[in-house]
LUMRO-837963 format. One record per residue: residue in three letters; x negated, z negated, y negated of N, C-alpha, C in turn. Coordinates in steps of 0.2 Angstrom, whole numbers, plus 2048, in hexadecimal, padded with zeros to 3 digits. Atoms other than C-alpha are relative to their C-alpha. Layout:
AlaXZYXZYXZY/...
This chain:
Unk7FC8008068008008007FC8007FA/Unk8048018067F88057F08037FA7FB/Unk7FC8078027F87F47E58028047F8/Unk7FD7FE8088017F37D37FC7FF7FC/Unk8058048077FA7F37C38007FA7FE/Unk8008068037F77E37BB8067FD7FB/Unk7FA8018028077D97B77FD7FF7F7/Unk7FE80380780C7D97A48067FC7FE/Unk7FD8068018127C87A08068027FA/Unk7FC7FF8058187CE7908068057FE/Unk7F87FD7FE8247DD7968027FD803/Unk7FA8067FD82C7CF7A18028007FD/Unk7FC80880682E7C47938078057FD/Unk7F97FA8048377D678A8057FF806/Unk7FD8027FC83F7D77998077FE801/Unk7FA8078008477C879A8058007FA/Unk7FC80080584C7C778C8048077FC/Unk7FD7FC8018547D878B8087FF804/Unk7FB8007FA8607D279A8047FB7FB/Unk7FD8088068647C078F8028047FB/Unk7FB7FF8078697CB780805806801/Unk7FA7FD7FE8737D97887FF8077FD/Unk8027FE80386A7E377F7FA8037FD/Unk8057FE80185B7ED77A7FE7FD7F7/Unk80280180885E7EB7677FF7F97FF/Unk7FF8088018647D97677FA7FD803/Unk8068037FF8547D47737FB8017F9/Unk8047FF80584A7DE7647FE7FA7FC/Unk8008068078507D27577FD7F9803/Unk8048067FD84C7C27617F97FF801/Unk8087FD7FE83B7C97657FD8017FA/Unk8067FE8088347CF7537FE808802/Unk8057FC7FF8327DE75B8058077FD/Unk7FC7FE7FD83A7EF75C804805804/Unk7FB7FE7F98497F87667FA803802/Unk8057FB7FD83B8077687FD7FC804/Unk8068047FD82E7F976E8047FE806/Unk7FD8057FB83A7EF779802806807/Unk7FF7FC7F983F8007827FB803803/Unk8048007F982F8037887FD7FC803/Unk8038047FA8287F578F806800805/Unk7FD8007FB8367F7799800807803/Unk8017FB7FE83380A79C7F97FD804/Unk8058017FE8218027A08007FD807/Unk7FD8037FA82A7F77AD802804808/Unk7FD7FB7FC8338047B57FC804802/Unk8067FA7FC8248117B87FD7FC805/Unk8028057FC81C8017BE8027FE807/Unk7FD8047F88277FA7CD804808803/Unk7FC7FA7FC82E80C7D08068027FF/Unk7F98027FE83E8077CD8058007F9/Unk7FE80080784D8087BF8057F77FF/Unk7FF8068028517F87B88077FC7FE/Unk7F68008028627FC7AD800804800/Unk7FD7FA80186F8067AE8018027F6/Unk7FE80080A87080C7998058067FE/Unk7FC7F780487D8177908017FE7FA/Unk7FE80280888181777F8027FB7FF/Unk7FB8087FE88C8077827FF7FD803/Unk7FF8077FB8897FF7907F87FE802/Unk8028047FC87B7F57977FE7FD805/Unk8008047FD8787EE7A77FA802805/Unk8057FF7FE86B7E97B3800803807/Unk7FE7FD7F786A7F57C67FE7FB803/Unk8008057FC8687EB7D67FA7FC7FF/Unk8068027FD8567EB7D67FE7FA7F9/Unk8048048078547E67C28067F8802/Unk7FE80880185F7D67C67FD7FC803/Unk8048037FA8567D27D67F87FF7F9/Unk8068038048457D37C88007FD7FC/Unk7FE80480484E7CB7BC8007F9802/Unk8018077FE8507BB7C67FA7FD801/Unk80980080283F7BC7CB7FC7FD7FB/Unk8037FF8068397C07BC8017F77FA/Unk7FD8038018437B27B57FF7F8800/Unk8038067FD83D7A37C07F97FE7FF/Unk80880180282B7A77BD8007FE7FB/Unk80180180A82D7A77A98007F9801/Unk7FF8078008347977AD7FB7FB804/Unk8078027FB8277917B97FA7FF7FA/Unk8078008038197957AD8037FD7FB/Unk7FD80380682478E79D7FD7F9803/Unk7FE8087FC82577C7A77F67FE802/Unk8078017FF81177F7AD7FD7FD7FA/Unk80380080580D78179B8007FB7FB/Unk7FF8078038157737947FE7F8804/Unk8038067FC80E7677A27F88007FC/Unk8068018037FE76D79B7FD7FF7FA/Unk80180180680176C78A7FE7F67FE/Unk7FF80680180675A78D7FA7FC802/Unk8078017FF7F57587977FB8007FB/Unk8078028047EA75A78A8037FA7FA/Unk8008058007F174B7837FC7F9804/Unk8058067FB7E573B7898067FA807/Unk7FD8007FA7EC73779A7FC7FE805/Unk8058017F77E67327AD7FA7F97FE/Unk8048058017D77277AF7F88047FE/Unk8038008037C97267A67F97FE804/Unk8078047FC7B57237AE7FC8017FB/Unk8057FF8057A971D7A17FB7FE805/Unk8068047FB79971B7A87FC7FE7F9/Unk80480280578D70F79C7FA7F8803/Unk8068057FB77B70579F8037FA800/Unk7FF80680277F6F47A17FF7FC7F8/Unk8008048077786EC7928038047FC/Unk7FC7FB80877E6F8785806801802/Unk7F980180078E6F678B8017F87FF/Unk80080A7FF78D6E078E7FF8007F7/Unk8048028077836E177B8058037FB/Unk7FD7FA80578B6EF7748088037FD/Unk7F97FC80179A6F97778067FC803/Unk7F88037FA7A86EE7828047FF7FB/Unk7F88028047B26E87728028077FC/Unk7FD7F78027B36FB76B805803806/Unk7FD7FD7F97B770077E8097FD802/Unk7FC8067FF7C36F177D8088047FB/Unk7FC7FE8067CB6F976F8068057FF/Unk7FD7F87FF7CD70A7738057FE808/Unk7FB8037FB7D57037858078007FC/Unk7FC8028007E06F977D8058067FA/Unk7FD7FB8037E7709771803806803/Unk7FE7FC7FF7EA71477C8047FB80A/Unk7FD8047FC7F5707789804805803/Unk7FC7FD7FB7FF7107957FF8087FF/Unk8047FA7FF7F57217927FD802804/Unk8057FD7FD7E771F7997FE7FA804/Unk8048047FB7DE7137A87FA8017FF/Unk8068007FF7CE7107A57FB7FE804/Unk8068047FB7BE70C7B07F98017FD/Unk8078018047AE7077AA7FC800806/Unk8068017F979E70A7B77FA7FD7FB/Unk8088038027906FF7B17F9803805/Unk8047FE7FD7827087B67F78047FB/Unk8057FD80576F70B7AE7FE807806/Unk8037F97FD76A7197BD8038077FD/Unk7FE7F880376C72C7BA80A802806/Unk7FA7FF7FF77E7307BC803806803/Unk7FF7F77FC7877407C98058007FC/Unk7FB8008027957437BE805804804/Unk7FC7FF7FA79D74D7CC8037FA805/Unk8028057F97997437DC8037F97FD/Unk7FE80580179E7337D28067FF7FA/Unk7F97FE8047AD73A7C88017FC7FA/Unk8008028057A67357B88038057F9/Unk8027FA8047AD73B7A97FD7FF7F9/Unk8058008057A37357997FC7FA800/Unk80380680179372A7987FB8017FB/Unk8057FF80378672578D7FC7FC803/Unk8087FF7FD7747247907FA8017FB/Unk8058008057667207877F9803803/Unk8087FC80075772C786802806804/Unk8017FA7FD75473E78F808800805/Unk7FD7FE7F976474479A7FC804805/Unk8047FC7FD75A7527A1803805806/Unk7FD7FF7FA76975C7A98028057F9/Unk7FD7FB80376F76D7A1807800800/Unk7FC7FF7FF77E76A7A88067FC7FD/Unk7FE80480078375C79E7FF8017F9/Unk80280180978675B7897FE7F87FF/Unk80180380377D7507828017FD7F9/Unk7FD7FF8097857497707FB7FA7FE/Unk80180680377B73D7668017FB7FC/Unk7FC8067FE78172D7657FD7FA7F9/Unk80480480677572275B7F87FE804/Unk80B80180176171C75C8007F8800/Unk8038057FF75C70C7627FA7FC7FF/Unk80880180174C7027607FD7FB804/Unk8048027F97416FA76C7FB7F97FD/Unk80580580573A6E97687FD7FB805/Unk8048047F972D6DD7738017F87FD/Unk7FE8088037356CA7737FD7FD805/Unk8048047FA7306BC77D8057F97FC/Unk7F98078017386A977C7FC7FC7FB/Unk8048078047306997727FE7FD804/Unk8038037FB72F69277F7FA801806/Unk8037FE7FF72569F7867F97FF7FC/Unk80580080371969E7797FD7F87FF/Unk8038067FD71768D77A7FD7FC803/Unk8038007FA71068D78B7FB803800/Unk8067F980170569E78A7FC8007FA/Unk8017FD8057036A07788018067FE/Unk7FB7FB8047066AD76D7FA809803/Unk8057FA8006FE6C07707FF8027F9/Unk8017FA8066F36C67617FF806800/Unk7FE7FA8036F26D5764804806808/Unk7FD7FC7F86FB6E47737FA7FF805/Unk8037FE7FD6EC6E477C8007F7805/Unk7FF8077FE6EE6D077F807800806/Unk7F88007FB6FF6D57897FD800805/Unk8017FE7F66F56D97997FE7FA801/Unk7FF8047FC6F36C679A8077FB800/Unk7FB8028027036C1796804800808/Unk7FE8007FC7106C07A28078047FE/Unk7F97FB80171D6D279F801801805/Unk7FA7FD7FB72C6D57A68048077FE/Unk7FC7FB8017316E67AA807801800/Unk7F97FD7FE7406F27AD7FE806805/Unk7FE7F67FA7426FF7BD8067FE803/Unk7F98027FE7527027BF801805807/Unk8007FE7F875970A7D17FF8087FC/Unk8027FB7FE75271C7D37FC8017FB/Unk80680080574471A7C67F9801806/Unk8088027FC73171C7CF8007FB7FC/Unk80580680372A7107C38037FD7F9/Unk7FD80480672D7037B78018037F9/Unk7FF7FE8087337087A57F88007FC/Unk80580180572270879A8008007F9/Unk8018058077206FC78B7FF8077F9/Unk8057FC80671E70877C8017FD7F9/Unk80380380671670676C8008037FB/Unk8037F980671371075B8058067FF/Unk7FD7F980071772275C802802808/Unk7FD7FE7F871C7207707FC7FD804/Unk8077FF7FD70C71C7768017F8806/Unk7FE8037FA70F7127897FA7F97FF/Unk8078077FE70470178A7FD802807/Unk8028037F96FB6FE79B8007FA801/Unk7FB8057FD7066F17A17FE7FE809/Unk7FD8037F97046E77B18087F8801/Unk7F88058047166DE7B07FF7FD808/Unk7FF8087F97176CC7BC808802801/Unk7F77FF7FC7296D17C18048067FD/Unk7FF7FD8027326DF7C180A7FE801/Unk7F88007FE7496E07BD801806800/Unk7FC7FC7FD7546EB7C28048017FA/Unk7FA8008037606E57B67FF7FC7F9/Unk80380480775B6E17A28037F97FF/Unk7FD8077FE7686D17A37FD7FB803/Unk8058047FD75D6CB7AF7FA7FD7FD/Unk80680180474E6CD7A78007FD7FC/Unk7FE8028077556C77968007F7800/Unk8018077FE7586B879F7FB7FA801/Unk8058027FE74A6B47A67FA7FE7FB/Unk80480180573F6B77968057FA7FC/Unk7FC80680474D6AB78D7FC7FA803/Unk8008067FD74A69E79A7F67FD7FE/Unk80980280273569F7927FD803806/Unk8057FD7FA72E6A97A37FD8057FD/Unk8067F88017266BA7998048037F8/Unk7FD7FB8057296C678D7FF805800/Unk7FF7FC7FF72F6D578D8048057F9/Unk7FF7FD8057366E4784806804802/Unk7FB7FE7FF7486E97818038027FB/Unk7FB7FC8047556F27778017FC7FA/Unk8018078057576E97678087FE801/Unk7F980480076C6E77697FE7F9807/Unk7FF8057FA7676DC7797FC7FA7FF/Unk80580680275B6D07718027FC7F8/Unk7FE8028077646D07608047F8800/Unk7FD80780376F6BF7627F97FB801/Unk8048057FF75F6B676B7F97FE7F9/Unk8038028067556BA75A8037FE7FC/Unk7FC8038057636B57518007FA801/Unk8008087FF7636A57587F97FB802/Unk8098037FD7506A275C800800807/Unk8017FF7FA7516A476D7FC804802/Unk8057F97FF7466B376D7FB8017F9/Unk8047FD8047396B77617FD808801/Unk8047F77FF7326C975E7F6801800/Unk8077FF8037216CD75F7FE8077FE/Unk8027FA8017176DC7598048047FD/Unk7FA7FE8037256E074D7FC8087FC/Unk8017FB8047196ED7457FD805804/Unk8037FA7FC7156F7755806802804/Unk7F98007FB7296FA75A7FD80A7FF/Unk8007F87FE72970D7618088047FC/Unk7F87FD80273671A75B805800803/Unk7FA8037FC74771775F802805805/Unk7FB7FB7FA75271E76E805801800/Unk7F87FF80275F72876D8037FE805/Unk7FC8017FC76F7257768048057FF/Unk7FC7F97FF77873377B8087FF805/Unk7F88017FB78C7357807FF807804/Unk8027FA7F978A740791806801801/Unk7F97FE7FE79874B7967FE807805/Unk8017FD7FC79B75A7A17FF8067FC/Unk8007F980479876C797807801803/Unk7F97FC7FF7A97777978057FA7FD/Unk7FA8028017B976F7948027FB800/Unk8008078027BC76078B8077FC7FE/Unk7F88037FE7CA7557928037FA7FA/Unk7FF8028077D374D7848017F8800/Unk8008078037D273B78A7F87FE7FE/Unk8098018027BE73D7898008047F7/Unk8028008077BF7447778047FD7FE/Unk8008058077C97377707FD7FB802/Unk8068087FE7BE72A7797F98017FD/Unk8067FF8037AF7337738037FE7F6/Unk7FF8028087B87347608017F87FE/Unk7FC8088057BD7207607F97FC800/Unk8078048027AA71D7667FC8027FA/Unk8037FF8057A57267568047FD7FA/Unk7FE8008057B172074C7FF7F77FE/Unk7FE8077FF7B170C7527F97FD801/Unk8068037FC79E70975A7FE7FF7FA/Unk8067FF80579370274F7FA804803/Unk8067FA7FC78270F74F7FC7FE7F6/Unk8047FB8087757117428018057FE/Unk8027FB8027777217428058037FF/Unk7F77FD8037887257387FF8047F9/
């Protein structure tokens, strides 16, 4: 069977609407269009399926067996795709559930009461779930769909949006210094006792930087997994260490932490909102728009 040429939606639509108004002229007017036009998409129709549509005389109108049999059809479908189209419409409204992926700290220090916020405004929209997690993220495989991520994504297949810029500060306890003493200068660090970060699928611990980036050579007495931990540990006077400045900011606010080497901080690290390239779902841009609208960031 040789096949048909490619359906034209839009002589249906004529079509149809020359059945609903009894009329070739009268569909015209409904349409914008005119008589001349409306009778050939349906001559169009006609060479198409082989077949004659209406019976037409100067007065009467009406559809042959085959055009009523295509007319319901035809009829149902319009209707089909109408009800599709409005499902979809109402889709791009924020809807379903929501998977933010975010490091631990910079969610615990950071962002929870913004996230808190945006939850609580879009109530009976949208379900949210939050993955705390500092490893690299499958955004398929693990059915994520926006996270933020501090430093390199390093995945073409993923936008990167710029978020804001961090700063990296080396603190240690009172308590700590009390014990050891204070280090005068980086190079005093290698008898100190620092505490890393290697988070799950890293080879090796994060390295200390300085200046313009520049990596210390570091032998760190213990390594975490989890900055929390670590933050801890350093509170309780066991080492010093080097962390994000929102996760250290209350304990130098309250003395619990002191900074050191304030004049050898490295440039800061961006953090990036990670998403999937193509087609951006409308609960992830208004959660992207409410994190630029509500997060505090330096960089506004």
């Amino acid at each position: 069977m040789k096949p048909l040429s490619p359906i034209a939606i839009d002589d249906i639509q004529i079509f149809c609407r020359a059945v609903e108004s009894d009329h070739f002229t009268a569909a015209s007017i409904s349409l914008g269009m005119t008589p001349s036009a409306v009778s050939k998409a349906i001559k169009r129709l006609e060479e198409r399926l082989k077949v004659k549509l209406f019976h037409r005389s100067t007065r009467v109108m009406r559809l042959t067996e085959a055009g009523q049999r295509y007319y319901d059809v035809c009829q149902d479908a319009l209707r089909r795709i109408e009800m599709i189209e409005q499902q979809l419409i109402h889709h791009a409204q924020p809807q379903g559930t929501l998977r933010i992926s975010l490091p631990d700290s910079l969610a615990i220090f950071h962002l929870i009461p913004v996230i808190n916020d945006f939850i609580e405004a879009h109530l009976g929209q949208l379900k949210v779930e939050i993955v705390l997690s500092t490893s690299y993220v499958d955004f398929m495989r693990e059915d994520i769909d926006v996270a933020l991520r501090i430093g390199d994504v390093g995945n073409d297949q993923l936008i990167a949006r710029p978020f804001d810029q961090l700063e990296q500060k080396i603190v240690t306890s009172p308590r700590y210094l009390a014990k050891y003493g204070t280090p005068k200068t980086l190079a005093d660090l290698s008898h100190h006792h620092c505490v890393g970060l290697k988070f799950p699928g890293m080879p090796t611990v994060l390295p200390w930087r300085v200046d313009e980036g520049r990596a210390l050579p570091l032998t760190h007495t213990v390594q975490y997994s989890d900055p929390l931990g670590a933050l801890t540990s350093v509170i309780e006077g066991f080492g010093i260490i080097q962390l994000l400045d929102f996760s250290v900011k209350e304990g130098l606010n309250n003395g619990t932490l002191v900074e050191l080497f304030s004049d050898h901080r490295p440039p800061p690290l961006s953090v990036n909102i990670v998403y999937l390239s193509g087609y951006l779902p409308a609960k992830v841009r208004v959660f992207i728009d409410h994190l630029f609208a509500h997060a505090p960031r330096r960089c506004n």
